[in-house]
C-alpha positions, 0 to 999 in steps of 0.5 A: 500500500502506497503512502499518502500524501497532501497532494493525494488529499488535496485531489481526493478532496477536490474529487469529493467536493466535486462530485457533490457539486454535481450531484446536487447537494453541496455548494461551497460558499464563504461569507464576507466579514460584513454577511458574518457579523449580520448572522441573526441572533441564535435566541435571546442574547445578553446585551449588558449587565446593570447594577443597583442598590435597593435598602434590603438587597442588590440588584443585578439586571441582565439585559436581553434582546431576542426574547427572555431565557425562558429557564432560570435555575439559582443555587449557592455554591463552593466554587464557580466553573467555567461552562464547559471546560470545568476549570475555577473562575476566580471571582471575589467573595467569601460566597457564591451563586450560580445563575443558569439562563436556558435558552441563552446566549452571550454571543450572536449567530456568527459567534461574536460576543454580545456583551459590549461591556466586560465579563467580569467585574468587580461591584464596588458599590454593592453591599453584599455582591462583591463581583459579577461574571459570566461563567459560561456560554455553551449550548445555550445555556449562559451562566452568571456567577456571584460573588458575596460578602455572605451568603444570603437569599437569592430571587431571579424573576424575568421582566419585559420592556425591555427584556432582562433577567433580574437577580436580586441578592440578599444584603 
């Protein structure tokens, strides 16, 4: 048996590639940046991350366009994740919850992020939430993790004009 070679399967897929072509099925075609970056949102999709002081507790407002996850799980956790790779997100607090949002997306169809601002940050004029991140997007489903001074209560509810998800924190 002879050896392969790129050249043998730069040809074999050329041969492939053609054969598809004249069977009817596939015809390659590139898209330019601009038809890229026009790709329509996969689904709700996280446009920004707002924060607030109320008297008994901090607010955390996740602006969404495209619709409102419809699916929100909160819970307290040791540590937060990074969805999918599993590994530790760092994040500041002596506690910390986990947000899941499904279906939700923190880029859009042509997987650009869709957050203009940053993925994690620090609040410094929160009582009790010390910093916000976004610990996962992957399969439509979008992560937020919190961080606090103490574990308290958690609230998520969903509210539209405009659609957001709103985590309220215990102070």
């Amino acid at each position: 048996m002879g050896m392969i070679t790129r050249r043998s399967l730069a040809v074999l897929a050329t041969f492939l590639l053609s054969a598809a072509v004249i069977a009817g099925g596939i015809i390659p075609a590139q898209a330019s940046p601009a038809q890229a970056s026009a790709a329509p949102a996969p689904g709700p999709m996280l446009t920004g991350i707002r924060t607030g002081v109320h008297p008994t507790f901090d607010r955390i407002v996740l602006d969404f366009t495209g619709g409102r996850p419809g699916v929100q799980n909160s819970r307290f956790v040791d540590e937060l994740t990074r969805d999918p790779s599993g590994q530790i997100e760092w994040l500041t607090g002596c506690a910390f919850a986990e947000v899941v949002l499904f279906p939700a997306y923190a880029h859009d169809g042509a997987g650009h992020p869709s957050l203009a601002g940053p993925q994690k940050f620090r609040t410094r004029n929160l009582t009790n939430v010390m910093a916000v991140a976004v610990t996962g997007d992957f399969e439509a489903t979008l992560s937020i993790g919190v961080g606090m001074r103490k574990q308290t209560w958690i609230n998520v509810f969903t509210l539209t004009g405009p659609d957001r998800v709103v985590i309220d924190v215990g102070r």
